[in-house]
N, C-alpha and C positions, 0 to 999 in steps of 0.2 A: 759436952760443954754447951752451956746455952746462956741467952744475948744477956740476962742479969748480970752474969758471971765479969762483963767485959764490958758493958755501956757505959756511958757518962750521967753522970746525974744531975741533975736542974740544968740543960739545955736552957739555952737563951732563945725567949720566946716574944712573941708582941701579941697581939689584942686585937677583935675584929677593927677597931675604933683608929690603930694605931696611921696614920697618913702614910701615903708614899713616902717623901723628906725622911719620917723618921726610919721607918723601915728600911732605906735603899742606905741610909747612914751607918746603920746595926750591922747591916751585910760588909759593908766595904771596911768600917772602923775595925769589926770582927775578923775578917777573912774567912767569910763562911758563905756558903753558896743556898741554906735554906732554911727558911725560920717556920718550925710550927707554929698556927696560928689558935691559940687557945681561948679559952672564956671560960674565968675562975680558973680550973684544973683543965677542963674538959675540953679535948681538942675538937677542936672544928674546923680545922684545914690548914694547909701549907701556903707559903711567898716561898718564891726563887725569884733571885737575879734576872732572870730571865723572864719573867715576869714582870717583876718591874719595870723592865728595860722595852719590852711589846707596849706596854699601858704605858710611856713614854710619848708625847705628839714627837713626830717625827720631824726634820730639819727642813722640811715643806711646809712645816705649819707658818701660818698667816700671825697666829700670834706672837704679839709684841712679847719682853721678857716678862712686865709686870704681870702680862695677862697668863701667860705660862706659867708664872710662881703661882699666882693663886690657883690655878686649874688643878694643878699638881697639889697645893696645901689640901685643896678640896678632896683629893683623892684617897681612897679608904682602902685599906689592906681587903675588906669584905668583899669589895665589889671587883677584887682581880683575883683573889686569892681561890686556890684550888681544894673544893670539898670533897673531893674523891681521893684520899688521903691511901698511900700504899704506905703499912705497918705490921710493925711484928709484937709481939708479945714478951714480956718476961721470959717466959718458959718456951721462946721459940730455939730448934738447934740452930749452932749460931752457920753449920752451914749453910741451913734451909733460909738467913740472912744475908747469906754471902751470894747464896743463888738467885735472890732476890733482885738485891744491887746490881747483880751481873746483867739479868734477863733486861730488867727496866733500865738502866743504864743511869744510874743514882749515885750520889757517892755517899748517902747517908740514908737510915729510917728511921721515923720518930718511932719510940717504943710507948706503950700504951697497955693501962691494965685498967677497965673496967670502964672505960669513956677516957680513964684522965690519963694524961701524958707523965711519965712519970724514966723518962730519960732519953737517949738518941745514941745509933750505933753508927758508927762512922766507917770509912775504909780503912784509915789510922787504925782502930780497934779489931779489925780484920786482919790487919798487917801485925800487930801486935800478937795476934794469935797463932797467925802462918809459923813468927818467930821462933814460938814456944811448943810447939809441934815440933819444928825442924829441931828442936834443940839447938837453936843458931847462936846460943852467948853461950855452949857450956861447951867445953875441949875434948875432942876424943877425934874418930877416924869417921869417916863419911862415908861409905860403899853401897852402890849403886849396883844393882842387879838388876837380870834381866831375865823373865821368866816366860816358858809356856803357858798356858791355863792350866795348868795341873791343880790337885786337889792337894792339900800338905807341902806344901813347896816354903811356904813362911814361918811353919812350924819347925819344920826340919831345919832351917837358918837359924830360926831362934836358937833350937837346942844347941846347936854347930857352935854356936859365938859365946853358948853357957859353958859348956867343955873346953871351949880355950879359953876361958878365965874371964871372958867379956862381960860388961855391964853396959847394956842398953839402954842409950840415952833417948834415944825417939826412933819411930815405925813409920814409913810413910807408904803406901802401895799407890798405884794409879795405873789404868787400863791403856796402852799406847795404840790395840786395835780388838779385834775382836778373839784372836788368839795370844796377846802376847800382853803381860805385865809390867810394868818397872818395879822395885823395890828398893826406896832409900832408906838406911838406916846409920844409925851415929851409933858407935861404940866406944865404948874408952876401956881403960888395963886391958885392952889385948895386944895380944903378939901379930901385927898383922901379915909379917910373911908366914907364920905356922896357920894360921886361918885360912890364909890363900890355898897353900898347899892341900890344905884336906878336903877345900871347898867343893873342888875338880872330880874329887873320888866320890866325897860322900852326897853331893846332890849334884848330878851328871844334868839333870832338867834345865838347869840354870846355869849363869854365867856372871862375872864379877864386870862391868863393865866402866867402873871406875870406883878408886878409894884412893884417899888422901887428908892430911890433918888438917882441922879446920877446929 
């Protein structure tokens, strides 16, 4: 899956030009914590909140309110706004976006193809994907396995869940250390105590360490 697949399209944007007032107004009116900062298409850096909120005179300041509003009217997205812009692509996997957000501590990326800005991936859009992996809207049994590092271990369940009549609704594996695996999967039409029972026999490497309907 990659970030095309799941982005938003015409993200709401402002302009080197656009003032602080209107910028810090888009953000709060919005509920959105980051505005590409574009010209024409082509992006040329990001505002956050947080941003605006530093380029703020602080409650020390000497100026009067009039002289504050104008300071602030005068103030240009350009002159605070961040040109070292962290982005993904079209065609980036959308975990290589999830690892993104994670590392940099972001809740969103502008996406970008060729200079121009051309959507934005959100956590929302992340979460929406978690869902659809887990299979979490569609009905069937959840079983939670627990594995050595063995070689065939996810095959052999596969097959196990096809012989009792199983259709596998999502695969999810994760590493819990350097030896040992987890494995959630959702299955629907099976029988789950005749699954349990043969589970024990026919893949001894593993263990069943929680199932229930969901």
């Amino acid at each position: 899956m990659f970030v095309k697949e799941v982005m938003s399209l015409n993200p709401t944007t402002v302009n080197p030009e656009t003032t602080f007032y209107e910028a810090m107004n888009i953000i709060r009116s919005k509920g959105i914590r980051r505005l590409p900062v574009v010209k024409g298409r082509k992006m040329v850096g990001i505002i956050t909140e947080k941003d605006l909120l530093s380029a703020s005179p602080s409650k020390a300041t000497t100026l009067d309110v009039w002289e504050l509003t104008n300071a602030l009217n005068q103030l240009k997205v350009k002159q605070i706004m961040v040109k070292e812009v962290v982005f993904v692509r079209p065609n980036t996997p959308i975990e290589e976006a999830a690892r993104l957000m994670s590392d940099k501590k972001i809740g969103s990326l502008p996406v970008v193809k060729e200079e121009n800005l051309v959507g934005i991936i959100t956590e929302t859009d992340i979460f929406k994907v978690f869902i659809k992996l887990f299979g979490a809207r569609k009905h069937g049994i959840r079983f939670v396995f627990t594995t050595a590092n063995v070689p065939g271990v996810l095959s052999r369940i596969v097959n196990l869940a096809y012989r009792c009549g199983g259709n596998i609704l999502s695969v999810a594996t994760y590493q819990k250390n350097e030896d040992e695996y987890s494995i959630v999967m959702k299955i629907k039409d099976i029988d789950k105590d005749d699954f349990e029972r043969k589970f024990s026999e026919a893949i001894p490497s593993a263990s069943i360490i929680d199932a229930r309907e969901m």
